[in-house]
SEBAMI-432949 format. One record per residue (C-alpha): residue number from 1; residue in three letters; y, z, x. Coordinates in pm, whole numbers, padded with zeros to 5 digits, m for minus. Layout:
// SEBAMI-432949
(vexvex NUM, 'ALA', (Y, Z, X))
...
This chain:
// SEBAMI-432949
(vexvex 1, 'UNK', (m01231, 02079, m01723))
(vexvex 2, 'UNK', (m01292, 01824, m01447))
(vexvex 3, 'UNK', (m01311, 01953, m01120))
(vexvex 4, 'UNK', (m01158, 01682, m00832))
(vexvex 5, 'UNK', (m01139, 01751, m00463))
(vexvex 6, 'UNK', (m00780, 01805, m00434))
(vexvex 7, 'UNK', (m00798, 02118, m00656))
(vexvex 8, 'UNK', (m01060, 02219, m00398))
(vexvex 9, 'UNK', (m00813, 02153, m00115))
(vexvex 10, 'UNK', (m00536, 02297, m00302))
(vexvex 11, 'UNK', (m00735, 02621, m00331))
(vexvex 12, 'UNK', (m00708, 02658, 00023))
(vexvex 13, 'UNK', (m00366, 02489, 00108))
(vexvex 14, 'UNK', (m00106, 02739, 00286))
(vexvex 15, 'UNK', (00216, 02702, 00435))
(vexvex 16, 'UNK', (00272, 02651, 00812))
(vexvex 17, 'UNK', (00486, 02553, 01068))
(vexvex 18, 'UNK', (00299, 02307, 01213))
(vexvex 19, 'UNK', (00386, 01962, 01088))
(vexvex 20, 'UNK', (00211, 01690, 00942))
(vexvex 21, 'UNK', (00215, 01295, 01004))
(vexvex 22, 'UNK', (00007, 01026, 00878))
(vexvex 23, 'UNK', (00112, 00666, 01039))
(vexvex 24, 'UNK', (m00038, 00349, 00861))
(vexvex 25, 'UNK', (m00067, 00079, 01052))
(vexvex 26, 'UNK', (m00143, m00149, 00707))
(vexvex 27, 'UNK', (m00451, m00372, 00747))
(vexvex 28, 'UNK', (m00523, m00258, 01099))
(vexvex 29, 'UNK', (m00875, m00329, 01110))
(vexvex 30, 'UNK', (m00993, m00645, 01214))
(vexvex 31, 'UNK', (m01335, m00822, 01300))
(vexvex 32, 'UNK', (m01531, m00955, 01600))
(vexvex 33, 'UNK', (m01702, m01322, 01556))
(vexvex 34, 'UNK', (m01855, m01606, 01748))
(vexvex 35, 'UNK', (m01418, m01777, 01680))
(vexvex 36, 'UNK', (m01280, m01413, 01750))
(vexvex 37, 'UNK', (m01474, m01213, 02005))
(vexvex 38, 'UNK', (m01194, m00910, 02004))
(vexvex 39, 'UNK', (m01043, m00773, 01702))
(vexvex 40, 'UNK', (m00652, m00711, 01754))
(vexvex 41, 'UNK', (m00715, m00362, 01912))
(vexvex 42, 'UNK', (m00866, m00532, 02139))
(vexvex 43, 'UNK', (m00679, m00776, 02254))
(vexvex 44, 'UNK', (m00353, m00610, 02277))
(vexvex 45, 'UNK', (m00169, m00430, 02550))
(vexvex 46, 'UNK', (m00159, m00058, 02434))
(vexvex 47, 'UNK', (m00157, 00205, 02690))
(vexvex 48, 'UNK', (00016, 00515, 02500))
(vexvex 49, 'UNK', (m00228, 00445, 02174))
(vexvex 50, 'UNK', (m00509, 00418, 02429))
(vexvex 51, 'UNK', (m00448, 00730, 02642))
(vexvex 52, 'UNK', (m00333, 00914, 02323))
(vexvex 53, 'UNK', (m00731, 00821, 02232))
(vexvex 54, 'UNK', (m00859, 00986, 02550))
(vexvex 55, 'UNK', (m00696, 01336, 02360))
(vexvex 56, 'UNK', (m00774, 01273, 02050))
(vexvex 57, 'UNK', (m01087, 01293, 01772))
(vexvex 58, 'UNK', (m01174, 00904, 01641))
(vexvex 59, 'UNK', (m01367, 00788, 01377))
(vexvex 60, 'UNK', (m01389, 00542, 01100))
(vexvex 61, 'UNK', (m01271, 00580, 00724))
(vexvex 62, 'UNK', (m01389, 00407, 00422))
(vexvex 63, 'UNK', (m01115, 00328, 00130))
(vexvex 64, 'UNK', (m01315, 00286, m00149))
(vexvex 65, 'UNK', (m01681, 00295, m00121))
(vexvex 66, 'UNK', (m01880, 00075, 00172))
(vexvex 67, 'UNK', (m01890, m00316, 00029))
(vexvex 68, 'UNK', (m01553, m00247, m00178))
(vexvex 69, 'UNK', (m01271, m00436, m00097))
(vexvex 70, 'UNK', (m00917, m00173, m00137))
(vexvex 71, 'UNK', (m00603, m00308, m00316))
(vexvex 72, 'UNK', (m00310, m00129, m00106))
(vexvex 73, 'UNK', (m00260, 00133, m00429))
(vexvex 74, 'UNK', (m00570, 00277, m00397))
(vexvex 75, 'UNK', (m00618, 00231, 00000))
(vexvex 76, 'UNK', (m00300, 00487, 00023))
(vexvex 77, 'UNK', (m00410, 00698, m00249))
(vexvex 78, 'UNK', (m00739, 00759, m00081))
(vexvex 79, 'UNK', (m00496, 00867, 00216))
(vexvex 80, 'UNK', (m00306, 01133, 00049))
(vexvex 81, 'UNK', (m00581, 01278, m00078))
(vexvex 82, 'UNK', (m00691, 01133, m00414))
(vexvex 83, 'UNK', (m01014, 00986, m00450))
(vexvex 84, 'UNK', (m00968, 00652, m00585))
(vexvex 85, 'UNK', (m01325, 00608, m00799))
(vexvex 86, 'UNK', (m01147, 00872, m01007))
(vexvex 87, 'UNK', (m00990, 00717, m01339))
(vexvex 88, 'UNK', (m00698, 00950, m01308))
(vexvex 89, 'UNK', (m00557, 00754, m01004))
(vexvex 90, 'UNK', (m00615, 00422, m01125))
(vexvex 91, 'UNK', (m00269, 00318, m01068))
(vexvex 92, 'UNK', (m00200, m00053, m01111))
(vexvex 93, 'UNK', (00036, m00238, m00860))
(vexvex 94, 'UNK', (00317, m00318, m01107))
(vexvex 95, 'UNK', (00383, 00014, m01177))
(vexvex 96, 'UNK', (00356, 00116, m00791))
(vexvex 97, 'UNK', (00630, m00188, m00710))
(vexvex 98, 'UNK', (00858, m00071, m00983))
(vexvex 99, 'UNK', (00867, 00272, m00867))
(vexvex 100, 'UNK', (00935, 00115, m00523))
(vexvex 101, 'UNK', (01254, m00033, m00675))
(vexvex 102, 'UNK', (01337, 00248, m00846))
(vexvex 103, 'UNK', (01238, 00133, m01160))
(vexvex 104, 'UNK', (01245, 00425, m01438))
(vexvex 105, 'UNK', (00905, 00369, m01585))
(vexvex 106, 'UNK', (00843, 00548, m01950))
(vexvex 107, 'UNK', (00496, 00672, m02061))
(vexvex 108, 'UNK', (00459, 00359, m02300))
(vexvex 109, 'UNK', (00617, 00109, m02054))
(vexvex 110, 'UNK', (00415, m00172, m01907))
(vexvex 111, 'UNK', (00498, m00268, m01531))
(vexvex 112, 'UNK', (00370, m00601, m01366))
(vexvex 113, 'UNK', (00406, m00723, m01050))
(vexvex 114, 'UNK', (00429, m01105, m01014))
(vexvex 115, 'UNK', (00465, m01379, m00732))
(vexvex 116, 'UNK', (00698, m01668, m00754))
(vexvex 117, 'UNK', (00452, m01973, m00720))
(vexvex 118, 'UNK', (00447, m02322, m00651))
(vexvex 119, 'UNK', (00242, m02574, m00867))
(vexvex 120, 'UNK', (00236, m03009, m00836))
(vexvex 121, 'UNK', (00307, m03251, m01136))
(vexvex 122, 'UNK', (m00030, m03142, m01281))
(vexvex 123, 'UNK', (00018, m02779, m01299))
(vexvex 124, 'UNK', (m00231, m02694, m01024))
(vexvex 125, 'UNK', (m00181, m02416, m00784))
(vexvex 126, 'UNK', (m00021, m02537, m00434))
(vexvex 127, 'UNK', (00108, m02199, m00281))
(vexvex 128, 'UNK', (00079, m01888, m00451))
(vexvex 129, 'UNK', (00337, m01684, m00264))
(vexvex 130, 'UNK', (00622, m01994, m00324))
(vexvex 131, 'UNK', (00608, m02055, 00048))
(vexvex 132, 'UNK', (00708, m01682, 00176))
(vexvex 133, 'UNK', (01041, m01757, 00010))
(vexvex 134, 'UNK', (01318, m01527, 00162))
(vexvex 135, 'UNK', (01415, m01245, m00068))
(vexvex 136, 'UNK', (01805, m01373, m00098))
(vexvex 137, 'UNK', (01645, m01694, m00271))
(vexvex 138, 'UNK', (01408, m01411, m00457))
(vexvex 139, 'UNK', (01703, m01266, m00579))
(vexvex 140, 'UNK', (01861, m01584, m00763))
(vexvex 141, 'UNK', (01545, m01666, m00920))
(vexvex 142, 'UNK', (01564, m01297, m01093))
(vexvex 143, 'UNK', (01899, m01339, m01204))
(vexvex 144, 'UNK', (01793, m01721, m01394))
(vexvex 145, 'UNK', (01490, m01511, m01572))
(vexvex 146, 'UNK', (01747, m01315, m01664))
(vexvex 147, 'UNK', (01974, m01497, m01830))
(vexvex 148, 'UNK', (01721, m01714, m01972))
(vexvex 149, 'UNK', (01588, m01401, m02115))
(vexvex 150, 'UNK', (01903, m01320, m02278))
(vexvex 151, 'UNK', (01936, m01636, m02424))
(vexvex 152, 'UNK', (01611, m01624, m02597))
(vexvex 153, 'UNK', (01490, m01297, m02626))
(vexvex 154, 'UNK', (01127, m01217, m02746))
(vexvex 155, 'UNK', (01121, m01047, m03071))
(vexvex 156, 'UNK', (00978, m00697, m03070))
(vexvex 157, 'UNK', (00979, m00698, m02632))
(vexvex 158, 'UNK', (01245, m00618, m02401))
(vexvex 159, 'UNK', (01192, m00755, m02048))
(vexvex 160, 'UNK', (01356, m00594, m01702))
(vexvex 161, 'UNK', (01324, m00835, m01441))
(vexvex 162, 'UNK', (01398, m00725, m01084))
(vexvex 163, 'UNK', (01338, m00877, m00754))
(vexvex 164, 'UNK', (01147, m00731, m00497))
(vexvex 165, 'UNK', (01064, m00845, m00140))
(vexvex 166, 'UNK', (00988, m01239, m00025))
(vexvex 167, 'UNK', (00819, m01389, m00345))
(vexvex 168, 'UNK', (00749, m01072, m00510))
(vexvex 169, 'UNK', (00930, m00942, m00821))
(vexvex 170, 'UNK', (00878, m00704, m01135))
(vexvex 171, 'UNK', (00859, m00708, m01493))
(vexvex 172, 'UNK', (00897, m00382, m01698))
(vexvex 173, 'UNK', (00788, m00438, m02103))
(vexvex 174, 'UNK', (00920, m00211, m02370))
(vexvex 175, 'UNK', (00827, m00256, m02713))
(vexvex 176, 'UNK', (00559, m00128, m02987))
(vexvex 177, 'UNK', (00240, m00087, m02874))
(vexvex 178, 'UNK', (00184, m00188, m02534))
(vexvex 179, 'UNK', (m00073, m00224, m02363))
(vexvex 180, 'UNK', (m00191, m00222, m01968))
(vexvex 181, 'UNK', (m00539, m00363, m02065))
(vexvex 182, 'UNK', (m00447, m00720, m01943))
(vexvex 183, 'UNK', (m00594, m00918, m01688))
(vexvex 184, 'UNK', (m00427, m01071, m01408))
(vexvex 185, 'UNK', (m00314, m01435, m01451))
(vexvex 186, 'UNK', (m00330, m01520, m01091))
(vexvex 187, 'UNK', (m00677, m01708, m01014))
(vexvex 188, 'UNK', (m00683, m01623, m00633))
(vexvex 189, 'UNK', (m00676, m01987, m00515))
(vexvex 190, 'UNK', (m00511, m02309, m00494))
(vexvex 191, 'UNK', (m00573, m02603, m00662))
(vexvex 192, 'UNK', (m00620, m02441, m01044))
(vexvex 193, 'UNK', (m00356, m02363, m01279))
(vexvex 194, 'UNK', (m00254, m02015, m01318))
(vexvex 195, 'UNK', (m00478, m01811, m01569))
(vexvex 196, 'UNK', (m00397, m01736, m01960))
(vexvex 197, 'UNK', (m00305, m01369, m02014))
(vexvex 198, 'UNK', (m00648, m01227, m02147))
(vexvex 199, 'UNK', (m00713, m00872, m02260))
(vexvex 200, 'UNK', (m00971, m00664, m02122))
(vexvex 201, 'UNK', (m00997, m00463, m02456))
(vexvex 202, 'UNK', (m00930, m00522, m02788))
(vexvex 203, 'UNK', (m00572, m00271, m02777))
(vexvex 204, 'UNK', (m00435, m00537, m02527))
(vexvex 205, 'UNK', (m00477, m00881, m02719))
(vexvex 206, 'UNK', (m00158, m00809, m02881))
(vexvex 207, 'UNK', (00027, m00748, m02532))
(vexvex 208, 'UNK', (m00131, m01047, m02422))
(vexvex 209, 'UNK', (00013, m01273, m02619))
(vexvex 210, 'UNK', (00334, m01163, m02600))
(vexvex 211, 'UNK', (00287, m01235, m02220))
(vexvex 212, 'UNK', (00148, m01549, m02297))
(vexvex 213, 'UNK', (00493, m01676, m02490))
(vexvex 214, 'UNK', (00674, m01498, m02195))
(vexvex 215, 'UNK', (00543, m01672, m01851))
(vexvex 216, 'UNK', (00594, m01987, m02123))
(vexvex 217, 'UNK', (00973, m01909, m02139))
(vexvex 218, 'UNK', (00984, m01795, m01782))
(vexvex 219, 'UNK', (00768, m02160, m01666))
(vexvex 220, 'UNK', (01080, m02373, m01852))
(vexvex 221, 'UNK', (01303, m02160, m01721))
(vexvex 222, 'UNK', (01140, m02215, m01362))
(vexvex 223, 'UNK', (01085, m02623, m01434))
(vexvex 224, 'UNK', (01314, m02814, m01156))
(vexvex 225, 'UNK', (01211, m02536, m00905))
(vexvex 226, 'UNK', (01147, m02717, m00572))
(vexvex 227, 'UNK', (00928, m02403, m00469))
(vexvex 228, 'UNK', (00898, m02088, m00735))
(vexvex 229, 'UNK', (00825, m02324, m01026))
(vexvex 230, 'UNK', (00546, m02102, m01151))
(vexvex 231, 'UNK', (00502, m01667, m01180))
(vexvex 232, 'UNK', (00146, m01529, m01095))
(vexvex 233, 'UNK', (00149, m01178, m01276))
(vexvex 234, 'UNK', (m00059, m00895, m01131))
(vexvex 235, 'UNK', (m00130, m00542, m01169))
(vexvex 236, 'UNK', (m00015, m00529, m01505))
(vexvex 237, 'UNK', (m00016, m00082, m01596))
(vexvex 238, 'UNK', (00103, 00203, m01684))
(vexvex 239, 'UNK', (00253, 00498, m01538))
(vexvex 240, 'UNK', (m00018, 00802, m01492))
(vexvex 241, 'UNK', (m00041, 01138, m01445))
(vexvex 242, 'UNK', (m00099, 01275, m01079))
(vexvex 243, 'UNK', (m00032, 01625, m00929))
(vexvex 244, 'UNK', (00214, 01595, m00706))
(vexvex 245, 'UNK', (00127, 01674, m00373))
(vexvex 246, 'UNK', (00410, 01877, m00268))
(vexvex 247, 'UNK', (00268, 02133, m00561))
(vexvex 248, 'UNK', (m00073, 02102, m00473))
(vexvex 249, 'UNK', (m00038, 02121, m00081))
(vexvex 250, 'UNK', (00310, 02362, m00072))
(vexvex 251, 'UNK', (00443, 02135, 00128))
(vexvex 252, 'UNK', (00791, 01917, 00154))
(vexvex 253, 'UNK', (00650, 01555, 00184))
(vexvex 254, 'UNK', (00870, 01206, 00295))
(vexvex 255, 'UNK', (00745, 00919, 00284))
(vexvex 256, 'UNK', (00939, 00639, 00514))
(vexvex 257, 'UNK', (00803, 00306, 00411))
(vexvex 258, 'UNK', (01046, m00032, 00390))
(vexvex 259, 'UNK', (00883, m00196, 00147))
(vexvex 260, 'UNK', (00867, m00124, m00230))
(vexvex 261, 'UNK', (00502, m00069, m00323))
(vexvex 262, 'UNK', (00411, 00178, m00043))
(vexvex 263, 'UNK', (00742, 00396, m00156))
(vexvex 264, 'UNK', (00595, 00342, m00538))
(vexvex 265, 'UNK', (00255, 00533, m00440))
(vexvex 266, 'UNK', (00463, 00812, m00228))
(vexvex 267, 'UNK', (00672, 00844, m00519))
(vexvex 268, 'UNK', (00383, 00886, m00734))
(vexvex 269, 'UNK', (00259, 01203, m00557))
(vexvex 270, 'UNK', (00560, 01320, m00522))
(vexvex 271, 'UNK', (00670, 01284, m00230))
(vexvex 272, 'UNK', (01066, 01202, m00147))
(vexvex 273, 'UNK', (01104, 00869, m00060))
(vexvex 274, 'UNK', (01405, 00844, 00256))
(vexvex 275, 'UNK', (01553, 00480, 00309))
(vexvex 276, 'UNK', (01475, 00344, 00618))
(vexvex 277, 'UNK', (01433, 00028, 00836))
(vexvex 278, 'UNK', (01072, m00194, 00835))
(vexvex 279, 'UNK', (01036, m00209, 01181))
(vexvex 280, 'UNK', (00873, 00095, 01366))
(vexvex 281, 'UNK', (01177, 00169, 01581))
(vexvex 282, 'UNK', (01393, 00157, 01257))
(vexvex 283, 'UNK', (01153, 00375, 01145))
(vexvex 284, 'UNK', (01170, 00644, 01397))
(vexvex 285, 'UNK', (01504, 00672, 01396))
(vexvex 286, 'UNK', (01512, 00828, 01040))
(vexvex 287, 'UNK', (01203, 01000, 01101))
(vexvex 288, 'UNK', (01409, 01155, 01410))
(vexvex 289, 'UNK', (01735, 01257, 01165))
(vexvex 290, 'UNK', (01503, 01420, 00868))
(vexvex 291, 'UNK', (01224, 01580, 01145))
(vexvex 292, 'UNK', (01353, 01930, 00976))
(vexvex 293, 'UNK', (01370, 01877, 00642))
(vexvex 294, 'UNK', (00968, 01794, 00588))
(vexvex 295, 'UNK', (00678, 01921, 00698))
(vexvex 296, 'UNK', (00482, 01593, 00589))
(vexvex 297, 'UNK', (00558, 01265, 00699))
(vexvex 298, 'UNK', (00431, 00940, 00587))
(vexvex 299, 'UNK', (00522, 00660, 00796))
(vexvex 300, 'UNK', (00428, 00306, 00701))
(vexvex 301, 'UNK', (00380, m00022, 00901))
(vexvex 302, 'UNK', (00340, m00301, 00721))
(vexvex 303, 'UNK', (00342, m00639, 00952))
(vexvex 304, 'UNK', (00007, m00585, 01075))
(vexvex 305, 'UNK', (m00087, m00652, 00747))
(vexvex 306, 'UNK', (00136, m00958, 00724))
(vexvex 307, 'UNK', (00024, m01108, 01057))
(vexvex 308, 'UNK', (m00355, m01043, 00942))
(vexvex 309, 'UNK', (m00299, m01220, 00587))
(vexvex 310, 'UNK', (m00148, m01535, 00776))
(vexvex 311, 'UNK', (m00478, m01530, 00972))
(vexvex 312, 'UNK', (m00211, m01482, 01290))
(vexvex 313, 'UNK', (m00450, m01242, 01563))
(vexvex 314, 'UNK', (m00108, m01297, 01803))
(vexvex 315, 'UNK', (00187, m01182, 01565))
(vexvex 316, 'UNK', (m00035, m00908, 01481))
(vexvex 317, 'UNK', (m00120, m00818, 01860))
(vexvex 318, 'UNK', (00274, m00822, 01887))
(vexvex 319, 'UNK', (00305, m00578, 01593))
(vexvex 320, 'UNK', (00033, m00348, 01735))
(vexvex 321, 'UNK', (00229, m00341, 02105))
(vexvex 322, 'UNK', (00597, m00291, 01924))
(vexvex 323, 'UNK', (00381, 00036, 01762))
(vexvex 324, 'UNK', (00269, 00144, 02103))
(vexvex 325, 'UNK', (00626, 00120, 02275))
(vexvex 326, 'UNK', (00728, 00336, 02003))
(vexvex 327, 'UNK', (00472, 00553, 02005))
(vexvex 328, 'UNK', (00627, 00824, 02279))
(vexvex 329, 'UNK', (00949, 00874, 02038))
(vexvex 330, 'UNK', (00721, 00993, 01794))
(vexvex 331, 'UNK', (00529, 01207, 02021))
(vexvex 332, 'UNK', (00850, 01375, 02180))
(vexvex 333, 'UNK', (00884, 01492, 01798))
(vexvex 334, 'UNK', (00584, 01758, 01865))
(vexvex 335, 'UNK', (00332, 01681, 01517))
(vexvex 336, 'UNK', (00120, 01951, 01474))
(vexvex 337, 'UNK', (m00095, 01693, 01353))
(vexvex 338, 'UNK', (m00114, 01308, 01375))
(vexvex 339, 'UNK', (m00338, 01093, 01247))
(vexvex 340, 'UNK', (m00297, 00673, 01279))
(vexvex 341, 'UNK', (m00502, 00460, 01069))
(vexvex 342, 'UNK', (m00483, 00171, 00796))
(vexvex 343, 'UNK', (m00490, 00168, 00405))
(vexvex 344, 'UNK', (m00767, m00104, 00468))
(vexvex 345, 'UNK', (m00837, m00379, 00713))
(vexvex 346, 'UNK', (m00695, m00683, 00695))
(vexvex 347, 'UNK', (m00901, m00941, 00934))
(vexvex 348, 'UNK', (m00725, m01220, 01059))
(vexvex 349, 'UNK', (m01019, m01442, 01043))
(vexvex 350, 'UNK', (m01064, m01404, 00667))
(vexvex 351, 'UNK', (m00672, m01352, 00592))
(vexvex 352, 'UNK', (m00749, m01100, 00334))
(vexvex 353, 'UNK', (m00804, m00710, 00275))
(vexvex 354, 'UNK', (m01183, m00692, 00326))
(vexvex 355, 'UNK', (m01378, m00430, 00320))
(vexvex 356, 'UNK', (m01491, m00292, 00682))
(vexvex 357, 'UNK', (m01443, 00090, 00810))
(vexvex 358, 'UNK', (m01099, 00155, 00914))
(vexvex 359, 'UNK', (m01018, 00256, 01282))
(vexvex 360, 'UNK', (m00868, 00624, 01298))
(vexvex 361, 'UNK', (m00729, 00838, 01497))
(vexvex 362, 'UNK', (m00668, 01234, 01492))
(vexvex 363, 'UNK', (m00448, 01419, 01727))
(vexvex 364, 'UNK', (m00377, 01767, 01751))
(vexvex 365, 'UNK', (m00409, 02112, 01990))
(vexvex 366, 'UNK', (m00733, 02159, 01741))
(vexvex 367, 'UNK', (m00934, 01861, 01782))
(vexvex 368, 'UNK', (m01226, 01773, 01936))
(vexvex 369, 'UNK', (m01169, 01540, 02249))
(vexvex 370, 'UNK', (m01411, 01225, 02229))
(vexvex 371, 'UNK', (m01559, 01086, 02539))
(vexvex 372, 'UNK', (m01351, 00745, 02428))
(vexvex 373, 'UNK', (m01119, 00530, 02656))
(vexvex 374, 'UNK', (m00878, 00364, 02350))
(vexvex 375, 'UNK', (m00831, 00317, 02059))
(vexvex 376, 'UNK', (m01002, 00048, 01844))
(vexvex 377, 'UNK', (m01285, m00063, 01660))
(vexvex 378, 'UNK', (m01571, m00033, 01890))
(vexvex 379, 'UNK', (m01440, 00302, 02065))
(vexvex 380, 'UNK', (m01403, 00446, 01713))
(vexvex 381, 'UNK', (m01754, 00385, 01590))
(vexvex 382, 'UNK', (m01838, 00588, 01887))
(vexvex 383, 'UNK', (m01606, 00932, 01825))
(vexvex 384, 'UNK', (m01757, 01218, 01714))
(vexvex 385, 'UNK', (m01573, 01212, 01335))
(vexvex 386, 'UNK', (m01767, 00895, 01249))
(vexvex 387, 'UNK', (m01756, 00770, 00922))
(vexvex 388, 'UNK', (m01622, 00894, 00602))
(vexvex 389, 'UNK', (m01483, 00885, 00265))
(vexvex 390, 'UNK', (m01038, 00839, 00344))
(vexvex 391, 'UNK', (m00973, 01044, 00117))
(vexvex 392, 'UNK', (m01151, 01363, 00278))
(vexvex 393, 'UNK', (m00882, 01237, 00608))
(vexvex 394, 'UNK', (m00591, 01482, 00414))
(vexvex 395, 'UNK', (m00826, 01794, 00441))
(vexvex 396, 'UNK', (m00863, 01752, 00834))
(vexvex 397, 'UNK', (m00522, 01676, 00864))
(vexvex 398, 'UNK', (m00404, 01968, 00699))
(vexvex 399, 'UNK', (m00712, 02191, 00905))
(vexvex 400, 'UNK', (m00551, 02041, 01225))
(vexvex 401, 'UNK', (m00219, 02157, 01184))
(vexvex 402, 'UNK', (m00335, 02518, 01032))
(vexvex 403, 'UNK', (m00282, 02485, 00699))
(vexvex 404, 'UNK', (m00572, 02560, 00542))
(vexvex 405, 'UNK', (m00725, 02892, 00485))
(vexvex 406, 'UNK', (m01068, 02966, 00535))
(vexvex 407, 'UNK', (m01307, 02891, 00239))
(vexvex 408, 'UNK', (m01529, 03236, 00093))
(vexvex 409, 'UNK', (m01594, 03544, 00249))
């Protein structure tokens, strides 16, 4: 039987009064160079994050392994506690974004996430995300696929299209036989066409081509498009088979996250997922309402991620000083444990998840108090947790706020 290190931590999990909250600030990270000489820690104004640092433990977590870039699945699951070189939590993205939406997902289902794309008179890529379209205009593209779906349905496959946020949107497959061993068709630049389905092992060549006459139907569908002419399809998976947190950890978890793929990995490891605003204050305010019903609470930000993928240092300064003005409501709410930190980093210079440490930050009566001034990159290289694996963070978390019991005689 294979042994993973949440049946270690489970071992030892109790129940407690003391509560438990994780805040992601999504791609907080950022990076220092001869064009940017402070990351966006740095540079912005944050007096309650910094003097929150001056009581608090700090360190550095690594998603993945050092050198590996994190997709945002596997950057939260490392969070709550799974380790994501594991092939158990191998969790694609179109399954996490379906869940999100609420999507029923069977065992044999396929879910894919896909972007509405833009492509000139010769096919090539000119914007893979459509332009940012607004999710209103996401909306009436869905409900074309649709009915050009029902007017020509593919024999043997039946296709759920749903929109999701901005460009983003879902495809759930039932039929015979599926398969999630598909590669993505989206290249990861401009310029190219969009790439053929291909299978990654000989079960999938079947489910490839099937998706191969599909994006054809959903492309003529998508023709006189000004904008989303073209889908990108992405994370194509099934569902798996986690423990759910709330049994391995006896806890009651919520997860408050506005956007569909972070409440799709919550959901996953079972947490409830509470509607709720995508703004921080918006945030709080449910977290304030349902502070008795959990003792866990996930709370997700997710425009530092945005500002860092538009290469914007200043929107996502802004973001990081809305977080800090909010910062004393969630304080006032007395976590036994707090601990603020990213799923990855997203660097505005390279306007991508990369793969550099993580800032954290741990807060509780427990904790060691670092000789540190604030909180970002440079202070947290120098706190006395250092750097380590993100999915050990859960364990210290749960140690802070006296929930786990103490390991052999």
């Amino acid at each position: 039987m294979t042994s993973h290190h949440y049946d270690f931590l489970a071992r030892l999990a109790r129940p407690g009064e003391r509560k438990v909250v994780l805040l992601v600030l999504d791609g907080v990270g950022d990076l220092r160079s001869a064009e940017q000489p402070k990351t966006a820690l740095e540079a912005a104004a944050t007096p309650n994050l910094d003097a929150l640092a001056t009581r608090s433990a700090l360190g550095r977590i690594v998603p993945v392994l050092p050198g590996v870039t994190p997709g945002s699945g596997p950057g939260h699951l490392a969070l709550f506690g799974y380790d994501p070189t594991e092939p158990a939590t191998d969790i694609g993205r179109g399954v996490l974004e379906a869940l999100g939406l609420e999507i029923e997902i069977g065992p044999r289902d396929v879910a894919i996430r896909g972007n509405f794309a833009t492509a000139d008179g010769e096919g090539n890529l000119s914007d893979r995300r459509a332009g940012r379209i607004p999710t209103a205009e996401c909306r009436r593209l869905c409900e074309r696929l649709r009915e050009g779906l029902a007017a020509e349905p593919i024999p043997g496959l039946e296709v759920l299209v749903a929109a999701g946020e901005g460009y983003r949107f879902v495809l759930r497959l039932r039929g015979e036989d599926l398969s999630a061993t598909v590669a993505d068709t989206d290249p990861q630049k401009l310029g190219v066409p969009p790439l053929d389905p291909r299978a990654t092992a000989p079960d999938g060549e079947a489910t490839a081509a099937l998706l191969k006459d599909l994006i054809a139907q959903l492309h003529t569908v998508l023709a006189d498009e000004p904008k989303a002419n073209r889908v990108l399809l992405r994370g194509i998976s099934q569902r798996p088979d986690l423990p759910s947190m709330a049994d391995l950890y006896r806890m009651r978890l919520g997860a408050f996250a506005g956007y569909p793929l972070y409440r799709g990995v919550a959901s996953v490891c079972g947490m409830e997922v509470v509607p709720c605003g995508k703004r921080i204050g918006d945030i709080l305010d449910t977290v304030s309402e349902r502070w008795a019903d959990f003792d866990y609470f996930f709370l997700h930000v997710k425009q530092t991620d945005m500002m860092g993928e538009d290469g914007n240092l200043a929107g996502k300064v802004e973001v990081l000083e809305e977080v800090d003005a909010a910062l004393p409501r969630l304080l006032e709410l007395g976590p036994g444990a707090l601990a603020i930190t990213g799923d990855h980093s997203t660097p505005a210079p390279m306007k991508a998840h990369s793969w550099h440490p993580v800032p954290l930050l741990l807060s509780s009566k427990r904790c060691f108090v670092d000789d540190t001034s604030a909180f970002d990159e440079i202070q947290c290289t120098r706190g006395h947790l250092a750097t380590f694996p993100a999915h050990q963070l859960l364990g210290l978390m749960l140690a802070n706020a006296g929930r786990l019991a103490k390991f052999g005689a």
